[in-house]
C-alpha positions in Angstrom: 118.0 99.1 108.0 120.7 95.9 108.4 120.4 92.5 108.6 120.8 92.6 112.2 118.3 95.5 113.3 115.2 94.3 114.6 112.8 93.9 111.9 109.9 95.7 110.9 106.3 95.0 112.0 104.0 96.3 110.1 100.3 95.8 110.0 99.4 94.5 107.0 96.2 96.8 106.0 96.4 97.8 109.5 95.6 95.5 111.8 92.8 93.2 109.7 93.1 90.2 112.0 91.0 92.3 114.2 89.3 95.1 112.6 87.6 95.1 108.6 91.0 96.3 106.9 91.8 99.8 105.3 89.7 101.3 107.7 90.9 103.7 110.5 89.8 101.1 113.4 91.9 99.1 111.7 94.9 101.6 111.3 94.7 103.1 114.6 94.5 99.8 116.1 97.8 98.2 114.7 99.7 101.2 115.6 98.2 100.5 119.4 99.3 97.0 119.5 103.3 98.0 118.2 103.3 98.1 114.7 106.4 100.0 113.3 104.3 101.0 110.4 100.7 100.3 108.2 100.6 99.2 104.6 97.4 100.3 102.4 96.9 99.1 99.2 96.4 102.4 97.0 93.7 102.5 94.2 92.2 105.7 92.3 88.4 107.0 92.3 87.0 108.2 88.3 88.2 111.6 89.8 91.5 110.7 90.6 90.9 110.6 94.2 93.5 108.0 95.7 91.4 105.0 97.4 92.4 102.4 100.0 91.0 99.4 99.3 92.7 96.2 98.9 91.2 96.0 95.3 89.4 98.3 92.7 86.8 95.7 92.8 85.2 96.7 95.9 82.3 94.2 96.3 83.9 92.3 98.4 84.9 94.8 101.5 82.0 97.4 101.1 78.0 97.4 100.9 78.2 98.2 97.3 76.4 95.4 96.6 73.4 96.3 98.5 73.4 99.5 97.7 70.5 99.9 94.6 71.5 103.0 93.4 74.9 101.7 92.1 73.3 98.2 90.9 73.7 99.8 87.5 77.5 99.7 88.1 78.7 96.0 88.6 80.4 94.8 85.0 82.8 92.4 84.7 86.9 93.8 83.5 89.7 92.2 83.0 92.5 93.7 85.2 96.0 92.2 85.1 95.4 89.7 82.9 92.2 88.1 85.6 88.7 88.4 84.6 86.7 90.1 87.5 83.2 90.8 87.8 81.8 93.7 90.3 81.7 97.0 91.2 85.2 99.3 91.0 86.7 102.1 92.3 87.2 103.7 88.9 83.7 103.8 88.0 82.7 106.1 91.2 83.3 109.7 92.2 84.8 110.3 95.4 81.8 111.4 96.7 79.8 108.6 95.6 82.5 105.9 97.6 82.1 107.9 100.5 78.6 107.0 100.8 79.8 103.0 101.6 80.6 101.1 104.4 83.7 98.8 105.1 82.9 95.2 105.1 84.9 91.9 106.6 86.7 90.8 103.5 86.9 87.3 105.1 83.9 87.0 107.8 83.4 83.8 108.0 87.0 83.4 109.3 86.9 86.4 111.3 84.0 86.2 112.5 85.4 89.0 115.2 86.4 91.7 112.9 82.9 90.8 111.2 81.0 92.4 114.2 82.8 95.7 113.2 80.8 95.9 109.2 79.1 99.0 108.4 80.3 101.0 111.6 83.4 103.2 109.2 83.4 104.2 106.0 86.3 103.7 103.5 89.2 106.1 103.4 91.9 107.7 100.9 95.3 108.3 101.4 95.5 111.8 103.0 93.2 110.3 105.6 95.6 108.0 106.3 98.3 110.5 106.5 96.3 112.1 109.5 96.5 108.8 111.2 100.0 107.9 111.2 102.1 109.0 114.6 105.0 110.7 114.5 108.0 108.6 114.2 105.9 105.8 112.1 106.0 104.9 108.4 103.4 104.0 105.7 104.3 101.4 103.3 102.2 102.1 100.5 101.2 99.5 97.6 100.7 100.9 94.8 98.0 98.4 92.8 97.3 98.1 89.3 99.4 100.7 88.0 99.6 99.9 84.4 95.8 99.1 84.4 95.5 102.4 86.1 97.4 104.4 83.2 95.3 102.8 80.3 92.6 104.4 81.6 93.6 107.7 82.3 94.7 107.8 86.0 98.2 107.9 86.4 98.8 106.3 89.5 102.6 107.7 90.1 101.4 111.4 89.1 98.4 111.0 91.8 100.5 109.5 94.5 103.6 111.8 94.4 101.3 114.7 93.9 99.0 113.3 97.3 102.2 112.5 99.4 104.9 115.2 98.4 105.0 117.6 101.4 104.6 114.9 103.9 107.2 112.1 102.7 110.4 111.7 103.9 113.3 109.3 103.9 112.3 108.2 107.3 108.7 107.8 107.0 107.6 106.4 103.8 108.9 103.0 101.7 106.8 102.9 98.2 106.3 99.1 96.9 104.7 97.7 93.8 104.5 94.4 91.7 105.6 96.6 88.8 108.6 98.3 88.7 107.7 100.7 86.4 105.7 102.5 88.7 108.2 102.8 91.4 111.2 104.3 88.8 108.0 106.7 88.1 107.7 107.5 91.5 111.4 107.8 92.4 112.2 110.2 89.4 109.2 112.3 90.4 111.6 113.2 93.3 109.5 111.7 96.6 112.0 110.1 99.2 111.8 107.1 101.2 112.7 103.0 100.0 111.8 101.7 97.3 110.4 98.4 97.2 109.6 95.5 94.7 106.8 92.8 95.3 107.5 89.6 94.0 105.3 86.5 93.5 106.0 82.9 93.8 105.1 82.5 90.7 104.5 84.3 87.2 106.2 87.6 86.4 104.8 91.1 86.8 101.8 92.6 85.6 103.6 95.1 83.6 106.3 93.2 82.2 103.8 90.8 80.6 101.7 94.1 79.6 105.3 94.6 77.4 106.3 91.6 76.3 103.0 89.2 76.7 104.5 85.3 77.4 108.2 86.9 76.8 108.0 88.1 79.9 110.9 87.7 82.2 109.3 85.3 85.4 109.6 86.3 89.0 111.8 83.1 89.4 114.3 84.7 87.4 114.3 87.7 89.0 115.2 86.0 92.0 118.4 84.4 90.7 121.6 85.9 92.2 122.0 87.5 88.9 117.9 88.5 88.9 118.9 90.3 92.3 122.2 92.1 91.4 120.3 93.3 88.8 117.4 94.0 91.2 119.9 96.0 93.6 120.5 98.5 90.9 116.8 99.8 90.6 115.3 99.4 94.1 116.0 98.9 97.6 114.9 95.8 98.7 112.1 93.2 97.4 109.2 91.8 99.3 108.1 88.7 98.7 105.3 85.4 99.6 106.3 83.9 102.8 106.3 80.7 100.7 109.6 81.5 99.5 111.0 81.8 102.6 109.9 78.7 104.0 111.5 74.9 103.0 109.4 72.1 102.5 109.6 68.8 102.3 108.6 66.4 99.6 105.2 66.4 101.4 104.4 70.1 101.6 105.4 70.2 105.5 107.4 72.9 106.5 110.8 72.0 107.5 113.2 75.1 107.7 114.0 78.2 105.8 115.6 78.8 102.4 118.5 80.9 101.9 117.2 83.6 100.0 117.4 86.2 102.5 121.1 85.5 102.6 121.1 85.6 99.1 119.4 89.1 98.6 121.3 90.7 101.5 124.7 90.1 100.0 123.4 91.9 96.9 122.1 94.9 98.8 118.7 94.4 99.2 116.6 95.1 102.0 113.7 91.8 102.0 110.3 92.1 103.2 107.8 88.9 103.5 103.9 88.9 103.6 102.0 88.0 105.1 101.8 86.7 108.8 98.9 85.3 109.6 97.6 82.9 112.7 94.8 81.2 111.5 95.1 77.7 110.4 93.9 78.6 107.2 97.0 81.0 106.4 99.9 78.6 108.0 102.0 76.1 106.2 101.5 72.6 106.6 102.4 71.1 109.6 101.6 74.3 111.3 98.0 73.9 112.3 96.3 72.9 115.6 92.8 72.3 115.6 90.0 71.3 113.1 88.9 75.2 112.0 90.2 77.1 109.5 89.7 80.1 111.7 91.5 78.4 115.3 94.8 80.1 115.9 97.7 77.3 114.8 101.5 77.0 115.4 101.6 80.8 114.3 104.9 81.0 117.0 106.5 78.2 115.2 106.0 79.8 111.8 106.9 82.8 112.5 109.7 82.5 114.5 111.2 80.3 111.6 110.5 83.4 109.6 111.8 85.6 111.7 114.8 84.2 112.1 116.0 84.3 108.5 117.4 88.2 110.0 114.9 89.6 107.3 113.9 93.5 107.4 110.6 93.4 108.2 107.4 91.4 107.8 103.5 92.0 107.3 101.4 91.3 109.8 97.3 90.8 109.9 98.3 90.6 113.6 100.8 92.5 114.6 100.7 92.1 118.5 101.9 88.5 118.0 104.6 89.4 116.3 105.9 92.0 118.5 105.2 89.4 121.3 107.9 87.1 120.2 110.2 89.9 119.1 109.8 91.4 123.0 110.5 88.3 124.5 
């Protein structure tokens, strides 16, 4: 993909402005309203079954919690470096996370997509691979992978194992916050574009895993010499929105930065997450209304965004973006 192609829209865990996320309403729904492609965040059961759930620490987006038969499960981990109390994806077999039901991971917010709880279960990865069209790609986040390893569940053997046989060049890009992973990946010999998630701030889970507070920050990653270097290992980074957009010495948004400009003339492909329309997710300056949950001055902001000639960008509603690509 160039500069000047029109860029991707993919739904960002489907289409989770609408529907509880990871789940196939959500899925099939973002394909229907013109995503180019779904993202799911990728975790592993205790039986190496690959999981898609934003988090390991499902609590939040299932009825784990209610559930009295697993009450004996919720501990507290510490998983990148955060402290997190609940129930996780590693401690259950397969068969046991089939038994929950998808939850609203923000319901007070959408209230809409709330309506949906308890009516799908959660799903792996070949499920997923069922659902996506011919013609349509999965961008697929590989979460936690380090984490994943110390514990016995090698998150690049499971996925190239799960995905060989249906990947291609066309229909798959792979993305992580740790590199390591995605070299893993690559040398394992499954095709598609390789893609590196990068923060606004702090440096990556598996770097600091290495080299503790030696570890080289995302900020200088993002150097021009951070991505020649960058342009040598991977096809194209994805990163906040937040670097993308200029503020003033307010907050208030007030253009674009250049680093799209920047990453394209050393070969990368860039990627932004994510775009959201609720007051709550825009930038300041950007919001109409006195509810976190009213739809703001999502054209403005994404337009801005848009405009930068980036790739493609992540979408928790993907119909409005395709709305102001169409017009």
């Amino acid at each position: 993909m160039t500069s000047a192609a029109r860029p991707l829209v993919i739904g960002h865990r489907g289409a989770s402005g609408y529907r509880p996320e990871h789940t196939a309403a959500a899925y099939e729904l973002a394909f229907r309203l013109g995503a180019d492609a779904v993202e799911p965040d990728i975790v592993a059961s205790k039986d190496g079954v690959l999981v898609l759930r934003h988090e390991n620490e499902i609590s939040g987006t299932t009825d784990v919690a209610d559930r009295p038969e697993f009450a004996a499960r919720r501990t507290t981990k510490t998983i990148d470096g955060a402290t997190i109390t609940g129930w996780f994806t590693e401690d259950f077999m397969w068969d046991e996370l089939a038994t929950l039901r998808a939850r609203e991971r923000l319901p007070q917010l959408r209230q809409g997509a709330a309506t949906f709880n308890g009516t799908a279960g959660i799903l792996r990865l070949r499920d997923l691979i069922e659902i996506v069209p011919d013609g349509a790609l999965m961008v697929a986040e590989i979460k936690h992978a380090t984490y994943f390893e110390s514990i016995g569940l090698p998150l690049d053997e499971l996925f190239s194992s799960e995905i060989r046989g249906w990947a291609t060049s066309e229909n798959l890009i792979v993305e992580s916050f740790e590199q390591t992973v995605l070299g893993q990946i690559r040398e394992r010999g499954i095709p598609g574009r390789f893609v590196y998630l990068l923060e606004s701030a702090g440096s990556a889970p598996d770097l600091r895993a290495r080299f503790g507070r030696k570890a080289l920050p995302y900020s200088a990653q993002l150097t021009n010499a951070g991505l020649a270097r960058l342009a040598g290992e991977v096809d194209g980074i994805s990163v906040d929105k937040k670097l993308l957009l200029r503020t003033d010495a307010s907050g208030a948004v007030v253009g674009t930065t250049d680093l799209v400009e920047r990453a394209h003339a050393a070969g990368l492909e860039v990627y932004t997450w994510t775009l959201r329309a609720e007051n709550r997710f825009l930038g300041k300056g950007m919001q109409r209304g006195l509810a976190a949950r009213d739809f703001g001055e999502w054209r403005r902001e994404f337009r801005l965004i848009l405009d930068t000639g980036l790739d493609g960008v992540f979408a928790d509603q993907p119909d409005l973006v395709r709305e102001l690509l169409e017009r």
